[in-house]
C-alpha positions as a Markdown table, in Angstrom:
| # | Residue | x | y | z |
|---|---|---|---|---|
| 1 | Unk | 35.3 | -24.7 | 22.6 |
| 2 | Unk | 35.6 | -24.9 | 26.8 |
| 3 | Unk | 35.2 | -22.6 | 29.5 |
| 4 | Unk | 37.6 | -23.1 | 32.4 |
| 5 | Unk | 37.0 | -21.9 | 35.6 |
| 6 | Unk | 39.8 | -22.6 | 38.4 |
| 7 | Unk | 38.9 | -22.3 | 41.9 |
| 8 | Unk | 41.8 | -22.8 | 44.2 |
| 9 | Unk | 41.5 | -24.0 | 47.8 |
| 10 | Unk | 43.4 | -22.4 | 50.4 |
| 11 | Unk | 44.4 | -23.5 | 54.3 |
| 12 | Unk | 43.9 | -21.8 | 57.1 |
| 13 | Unk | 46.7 | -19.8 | 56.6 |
| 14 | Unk | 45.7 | -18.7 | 53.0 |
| 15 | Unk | 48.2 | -20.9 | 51.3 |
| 16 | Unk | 46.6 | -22.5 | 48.1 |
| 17 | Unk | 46.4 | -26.4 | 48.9 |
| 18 | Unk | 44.3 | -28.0 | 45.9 |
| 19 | Unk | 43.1 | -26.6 | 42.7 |
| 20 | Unk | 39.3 | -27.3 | 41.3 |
| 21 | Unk | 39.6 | -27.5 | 37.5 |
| 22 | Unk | 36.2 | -27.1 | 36.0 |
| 23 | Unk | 36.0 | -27.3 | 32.6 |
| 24 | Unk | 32.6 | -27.4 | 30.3 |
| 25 | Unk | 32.2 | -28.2 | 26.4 |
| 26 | Unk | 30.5 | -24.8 | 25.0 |
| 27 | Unk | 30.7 | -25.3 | 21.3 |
| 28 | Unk | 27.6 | -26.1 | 20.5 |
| 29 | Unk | 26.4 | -22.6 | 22.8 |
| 30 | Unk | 29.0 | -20.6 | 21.1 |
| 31 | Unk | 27.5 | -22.1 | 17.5 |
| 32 | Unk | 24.4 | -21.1 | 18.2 |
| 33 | Unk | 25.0 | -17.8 | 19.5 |
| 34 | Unk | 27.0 | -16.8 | 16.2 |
| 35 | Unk | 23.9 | -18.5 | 14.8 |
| 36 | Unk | 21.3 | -16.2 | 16.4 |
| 37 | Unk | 23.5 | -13.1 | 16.0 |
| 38 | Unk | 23.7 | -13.6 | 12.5 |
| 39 | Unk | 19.5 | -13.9 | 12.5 |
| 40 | Unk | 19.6 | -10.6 | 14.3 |
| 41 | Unk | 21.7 | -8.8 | 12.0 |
| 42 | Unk | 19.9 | -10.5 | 8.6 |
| 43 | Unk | 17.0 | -9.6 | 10.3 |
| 44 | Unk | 18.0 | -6.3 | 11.1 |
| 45 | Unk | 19.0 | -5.9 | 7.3 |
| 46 | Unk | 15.9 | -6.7 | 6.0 |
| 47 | Unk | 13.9 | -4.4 | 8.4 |
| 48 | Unk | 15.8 | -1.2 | 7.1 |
| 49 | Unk | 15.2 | -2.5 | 3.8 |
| 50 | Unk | 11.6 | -2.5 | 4.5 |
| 51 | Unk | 11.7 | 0.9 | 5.8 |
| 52 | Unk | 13.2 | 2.5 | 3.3 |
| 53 | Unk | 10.7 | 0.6 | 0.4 |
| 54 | Unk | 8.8 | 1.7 | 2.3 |
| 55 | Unk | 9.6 | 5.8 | 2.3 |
| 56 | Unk | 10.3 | 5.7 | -1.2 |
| 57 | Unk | 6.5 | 4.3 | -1.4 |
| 58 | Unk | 5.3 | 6.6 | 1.2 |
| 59 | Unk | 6.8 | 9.3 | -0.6 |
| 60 | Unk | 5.2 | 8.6 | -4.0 |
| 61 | Unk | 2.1 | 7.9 | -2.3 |
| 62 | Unk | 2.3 | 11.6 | -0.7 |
| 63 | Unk | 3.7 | 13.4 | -4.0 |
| 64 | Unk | 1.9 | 12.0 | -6.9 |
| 65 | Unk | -0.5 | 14.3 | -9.1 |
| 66 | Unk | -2.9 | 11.1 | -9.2 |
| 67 | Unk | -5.4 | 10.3 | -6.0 |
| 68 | Unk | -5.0 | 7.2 | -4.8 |
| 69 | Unk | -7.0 | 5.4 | -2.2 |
| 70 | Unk | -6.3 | 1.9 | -0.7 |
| 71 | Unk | -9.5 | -0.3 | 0.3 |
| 72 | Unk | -9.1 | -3.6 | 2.8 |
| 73 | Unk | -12.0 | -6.4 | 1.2 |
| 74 | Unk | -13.4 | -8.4 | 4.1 |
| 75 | Unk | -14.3 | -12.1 | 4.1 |
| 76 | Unk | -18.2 | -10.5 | 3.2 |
| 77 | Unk | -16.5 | -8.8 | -0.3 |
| 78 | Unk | -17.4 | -5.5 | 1.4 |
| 79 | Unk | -14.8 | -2.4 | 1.0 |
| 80 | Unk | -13.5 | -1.0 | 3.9 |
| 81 | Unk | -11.3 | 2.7 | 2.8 |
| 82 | Unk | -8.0 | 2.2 | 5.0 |
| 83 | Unk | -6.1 | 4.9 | 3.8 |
| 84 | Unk | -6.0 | 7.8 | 1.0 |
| 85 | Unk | -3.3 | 9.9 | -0.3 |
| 86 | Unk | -3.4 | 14.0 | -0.1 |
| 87 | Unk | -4.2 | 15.0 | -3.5 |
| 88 | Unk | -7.1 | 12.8 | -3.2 |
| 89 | Unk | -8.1 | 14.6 | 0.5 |
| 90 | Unk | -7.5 | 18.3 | -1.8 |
| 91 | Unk | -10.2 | 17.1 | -4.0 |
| 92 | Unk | -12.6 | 15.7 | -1.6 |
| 93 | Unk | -11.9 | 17.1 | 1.1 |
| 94 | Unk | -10.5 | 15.8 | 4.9 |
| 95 | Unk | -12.4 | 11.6 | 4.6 |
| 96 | Unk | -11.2 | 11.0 | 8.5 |
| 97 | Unk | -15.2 | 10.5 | 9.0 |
| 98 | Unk | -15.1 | 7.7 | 6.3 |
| 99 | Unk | -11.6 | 5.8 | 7.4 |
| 100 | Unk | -12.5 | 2.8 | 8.6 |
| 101 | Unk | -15.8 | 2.7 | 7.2 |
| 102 | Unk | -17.8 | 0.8 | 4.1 |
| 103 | Unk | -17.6 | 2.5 | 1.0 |
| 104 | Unk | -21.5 | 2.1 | 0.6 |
| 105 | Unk | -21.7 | 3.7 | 3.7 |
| 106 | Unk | -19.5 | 6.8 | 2.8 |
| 107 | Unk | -21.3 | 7.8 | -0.6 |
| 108 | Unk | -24.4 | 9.2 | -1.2 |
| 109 | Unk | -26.8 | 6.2 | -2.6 |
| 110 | Unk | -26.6 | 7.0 | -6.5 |
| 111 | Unk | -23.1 | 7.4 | -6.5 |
| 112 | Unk | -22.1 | 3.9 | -4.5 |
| 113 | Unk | -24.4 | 2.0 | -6.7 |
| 114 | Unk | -22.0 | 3.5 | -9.9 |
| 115 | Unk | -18.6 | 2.8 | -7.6 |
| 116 | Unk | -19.8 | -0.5 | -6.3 |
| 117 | Unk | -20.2 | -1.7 | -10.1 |
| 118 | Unk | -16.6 | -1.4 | -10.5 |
| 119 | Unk | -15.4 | -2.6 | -7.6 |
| 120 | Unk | -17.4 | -6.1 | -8.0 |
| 121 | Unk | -16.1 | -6.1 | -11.5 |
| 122 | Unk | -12.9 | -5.9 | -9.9 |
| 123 | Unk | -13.1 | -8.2 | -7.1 |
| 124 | Unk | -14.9 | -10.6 | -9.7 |
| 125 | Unk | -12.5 | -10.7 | -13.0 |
| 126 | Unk | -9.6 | -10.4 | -9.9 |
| 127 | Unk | -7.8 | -8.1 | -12.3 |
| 128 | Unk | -6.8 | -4.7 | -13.1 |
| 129 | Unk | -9.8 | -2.6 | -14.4 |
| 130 | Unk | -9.6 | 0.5 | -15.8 |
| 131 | Unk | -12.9 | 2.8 | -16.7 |
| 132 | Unk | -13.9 | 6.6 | -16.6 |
| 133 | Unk | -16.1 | 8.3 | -14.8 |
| 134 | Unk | -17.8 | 11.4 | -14.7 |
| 135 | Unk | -18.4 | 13.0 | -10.9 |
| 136 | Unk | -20.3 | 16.3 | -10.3 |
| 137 | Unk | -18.3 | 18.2 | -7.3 |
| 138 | Unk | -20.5 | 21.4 | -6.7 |
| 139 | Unk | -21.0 | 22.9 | -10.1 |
| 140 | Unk | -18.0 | 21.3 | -11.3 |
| 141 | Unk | -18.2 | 18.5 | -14.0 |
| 142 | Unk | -15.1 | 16.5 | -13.5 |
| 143 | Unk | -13.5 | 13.2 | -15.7 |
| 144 | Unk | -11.7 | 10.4 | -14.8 |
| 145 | Unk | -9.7 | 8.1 | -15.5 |
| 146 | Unk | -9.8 | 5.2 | -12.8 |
| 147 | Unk | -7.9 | 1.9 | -12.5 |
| 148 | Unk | -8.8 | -0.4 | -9.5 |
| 149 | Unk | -5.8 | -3.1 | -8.6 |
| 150 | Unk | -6.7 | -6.1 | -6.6 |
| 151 | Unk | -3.9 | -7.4 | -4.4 |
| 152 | Unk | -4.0 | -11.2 | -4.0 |
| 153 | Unk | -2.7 | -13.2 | -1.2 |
| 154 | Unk | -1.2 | -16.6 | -1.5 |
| 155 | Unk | -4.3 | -18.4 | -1.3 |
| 156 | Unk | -5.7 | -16.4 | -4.7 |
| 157 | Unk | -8.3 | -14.1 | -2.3 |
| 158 | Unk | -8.3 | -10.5 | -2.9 |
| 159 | Unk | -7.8 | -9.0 | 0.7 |
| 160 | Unk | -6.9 | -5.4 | -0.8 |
| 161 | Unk | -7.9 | -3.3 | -3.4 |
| 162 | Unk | -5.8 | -0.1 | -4.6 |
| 163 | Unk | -7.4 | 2.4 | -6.6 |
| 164 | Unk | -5.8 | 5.1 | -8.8 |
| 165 | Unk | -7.4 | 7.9 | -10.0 |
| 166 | Unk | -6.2 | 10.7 | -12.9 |
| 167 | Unk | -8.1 | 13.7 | -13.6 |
| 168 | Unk | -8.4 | 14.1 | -17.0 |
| 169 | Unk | -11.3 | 16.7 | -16.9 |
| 170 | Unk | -8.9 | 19.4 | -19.2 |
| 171 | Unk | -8.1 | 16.6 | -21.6 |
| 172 | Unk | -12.0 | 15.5 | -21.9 |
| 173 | Unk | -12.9 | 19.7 | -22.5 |
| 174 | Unk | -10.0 | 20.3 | -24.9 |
| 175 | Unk | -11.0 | 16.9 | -27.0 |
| 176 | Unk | -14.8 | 18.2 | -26.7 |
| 177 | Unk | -13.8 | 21.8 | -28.0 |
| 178 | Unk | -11.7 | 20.3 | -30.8 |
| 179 | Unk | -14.4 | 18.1 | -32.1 |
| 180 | Unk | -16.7 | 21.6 | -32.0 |
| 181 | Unk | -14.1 | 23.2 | -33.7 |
| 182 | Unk | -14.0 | 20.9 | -36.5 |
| 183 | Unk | -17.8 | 20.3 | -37.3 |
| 184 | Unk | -18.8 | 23.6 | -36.8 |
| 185 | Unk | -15.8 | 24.6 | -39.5 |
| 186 | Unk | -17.4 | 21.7 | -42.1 |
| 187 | Unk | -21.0 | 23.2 | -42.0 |
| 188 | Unk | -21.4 | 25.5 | -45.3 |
| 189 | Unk | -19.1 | 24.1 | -46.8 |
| 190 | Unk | -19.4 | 22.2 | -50.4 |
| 191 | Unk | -18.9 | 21.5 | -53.6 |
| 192 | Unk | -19.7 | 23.7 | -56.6 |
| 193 | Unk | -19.5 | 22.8 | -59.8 |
């Protein structure tokens, strides 16, 4: 590929008396152009993709029954809460006071040392864990179910952790009045013979 440019000369009565020719080799410009717009628009591609991953996430994250709360693990294995979905802030209330801070720092003493168990456990076996817990909110004896997912970078070090949690306080009191229900209907009863 060349770009021309033509410059004529003129006298000084304006009459054209030479022409400049210039011409230059641009091919390997023009290659690399095309080259970089293509980047641009693969790059561009992959961005929206990104976006929209992640509103779909966003919108799970937002809309799910379950709590879910996302930890970053520093160098020192410590949990820092980054971020928390709403159902979680209905049940606990607004945590903006706790963002950015140590879990141990945001619990009250008894409960961290129960949480922190887990978590090591978690950051130790570098697996999913699942386990349920019981938390008294008030007068309020809730169950749950809780899964804790570390999220491993290339080099096999857990720099995240994602925890989800299910209330299953209604399934724990229906399972406990069933069980009443049943021995209570065996007592007096026998054999005669």
């Amino acid at each position: 590929i060349l770009d021309r440019r033509i410059i004529p000369e003129f006298d000084e009565s304006g009459r054209v008396i030479s022409v400049l020719a210039i011409s230059r080799d641009i091919t390997m410009q023009k290659s690399a152009e095309n080259q970089l717009r293509q980047k641009n628009a693969e790059l561009l591609k992959a961005q929206l993709e990104i976006e929209h991953s992640q509103a779909k996430y966003k919108q799970i994250f937002d809309n799910t029954l379950d709590q879910i709360f996302i930890f970053d693990v520093t160098a020192e294995k410590r949990l820092k809460l980054i971020d928390y979905n709403p159902t979680l802030r209905k049940l606990v209330g607004d945590l903006n006071i706790a963002e950015d801070k140590y879990i141990e720092d945001c619990l009250a003493p008894e409960r961290s040392k129960q949480v922190i168990h887990n978590y090591q456990r978690c950051l130790i076996e570098k697996q999913i864990i699942t386990y349920e817990e019981v938390i008294q909110l008030g007068d309020d004896t809730l169950y749950f179910s809780t899964q804790l997912i570390p999220i491993i970078d290339k080099h096999g070090n857990i720099y995240r952790m994602v925890g989800i949690t299910r209330n299953i306080t209604e399934n724990k009191k229906l399972t406990q009045e069933d069980i009443k229900r049943k021995s209570s209907g065996s007592k007096g009863q026998g054999f005669s013979i």
